[in-house]
C-alpha positions in Angstrom: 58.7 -75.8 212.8 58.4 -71.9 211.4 58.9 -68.7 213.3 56.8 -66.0 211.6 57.7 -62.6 212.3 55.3 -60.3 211.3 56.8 -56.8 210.1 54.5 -54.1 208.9 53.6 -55.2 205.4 55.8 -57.5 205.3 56.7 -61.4 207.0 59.9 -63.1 207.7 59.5 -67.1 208.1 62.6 -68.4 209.9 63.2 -72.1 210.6 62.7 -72.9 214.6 65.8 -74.5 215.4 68.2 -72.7 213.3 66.9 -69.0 213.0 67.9 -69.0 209.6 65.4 -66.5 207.7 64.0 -68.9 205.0 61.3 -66.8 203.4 60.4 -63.5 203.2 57.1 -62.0 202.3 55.8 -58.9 201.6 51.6 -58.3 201.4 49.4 -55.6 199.4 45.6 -55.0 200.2 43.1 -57.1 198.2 39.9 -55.2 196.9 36.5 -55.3 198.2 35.3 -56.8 195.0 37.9 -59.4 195.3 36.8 -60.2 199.4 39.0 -57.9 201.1 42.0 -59.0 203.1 45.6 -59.2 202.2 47.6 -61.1 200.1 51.3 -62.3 199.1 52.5 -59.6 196.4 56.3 -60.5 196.8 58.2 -63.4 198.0 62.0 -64.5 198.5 63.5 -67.3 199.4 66.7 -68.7 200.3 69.0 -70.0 197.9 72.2 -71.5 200.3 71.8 -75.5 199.8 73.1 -75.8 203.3 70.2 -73.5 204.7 67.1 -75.2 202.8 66.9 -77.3 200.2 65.9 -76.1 196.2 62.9 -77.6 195.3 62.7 -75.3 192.8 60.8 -71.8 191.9 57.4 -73.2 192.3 57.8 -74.7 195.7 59.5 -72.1 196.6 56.1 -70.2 195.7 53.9 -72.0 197.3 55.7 -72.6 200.8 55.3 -68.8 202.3 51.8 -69.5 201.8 51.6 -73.0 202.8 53.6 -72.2 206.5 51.2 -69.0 206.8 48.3 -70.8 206.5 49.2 -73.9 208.2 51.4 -72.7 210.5 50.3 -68.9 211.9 46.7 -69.4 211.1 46.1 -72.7 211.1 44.1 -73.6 208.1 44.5 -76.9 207.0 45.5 -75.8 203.6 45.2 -79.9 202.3 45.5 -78.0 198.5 48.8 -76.7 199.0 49.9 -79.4 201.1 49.2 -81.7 198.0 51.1 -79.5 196.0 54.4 -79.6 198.4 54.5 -83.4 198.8 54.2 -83.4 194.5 56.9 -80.9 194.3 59.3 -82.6 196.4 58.6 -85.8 194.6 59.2 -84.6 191.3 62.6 -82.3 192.2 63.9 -85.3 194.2 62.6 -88.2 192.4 61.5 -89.8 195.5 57.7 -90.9 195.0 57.4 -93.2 197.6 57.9 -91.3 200.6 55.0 -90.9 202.6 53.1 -87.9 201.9 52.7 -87.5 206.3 56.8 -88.1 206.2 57.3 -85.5 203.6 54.8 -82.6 205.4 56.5 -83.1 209.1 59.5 -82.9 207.7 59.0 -79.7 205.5 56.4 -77.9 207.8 56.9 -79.2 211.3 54.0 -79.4 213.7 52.3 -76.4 214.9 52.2 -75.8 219.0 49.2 -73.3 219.9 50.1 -71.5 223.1 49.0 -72.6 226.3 46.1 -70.6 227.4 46.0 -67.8 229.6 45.1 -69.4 233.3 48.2 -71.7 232.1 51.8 -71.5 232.3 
């Protein structure tokens, strides 16, 4: 499970049950002719072993993106999910973990808030 913490321009993604700051994004303005919006411009990760794991530059890459989506806006992002499970697999040599074992471990599960009426 992710924390994100928006600040200005910029995200931190911290990791639920340790606080630790895993990630840290920083987002520019995407033109109109391009659809508008934001996007990643910038990203840093941790590099302590005993904080996260190294899976290496490219997962490193696509994991900001992959706990925005999934997690703060909940998009199913299956693409990028593909891409994590085949990352892992390749930087560990593990390819028989389950793909659903490898994603819940990595990502957690998101919680939506209760709703309003509800405590």
């Amino acid at each position: 499970m992710w924390h994100v913490v928006p600040e200005g321009d910029a995200g931190r993604l911290l990791r639920s049950w340790t606080g630790h700051e895993i990630h840290r994004t920083a987002f520019g303005p995407v033109g109109a002719s391009e659809g508008g919006g934001w996007c990643i411009v910038r990203a840093e990760a941790e590099r302590d072993p005993d904080r996260y794991p190294d899976f290496g530059a490219e997962f490193d890459a696509v994991m900001p993106e992959l706990v925005l989506r999934t997690c703060a806006l909940a998009e199913p992002a299956a693409d990028l999910r593909t891409r994590m499970v085949r990352l892992v697999a390749e930087a560990t040599g593990d390819t028989d973990a389950p793909s659903a074992f490898v994603e819940t471990s990595l990502l957690g599960t998101r919680t939506d808030p209760p709703p309003a009426d509800r405590p």
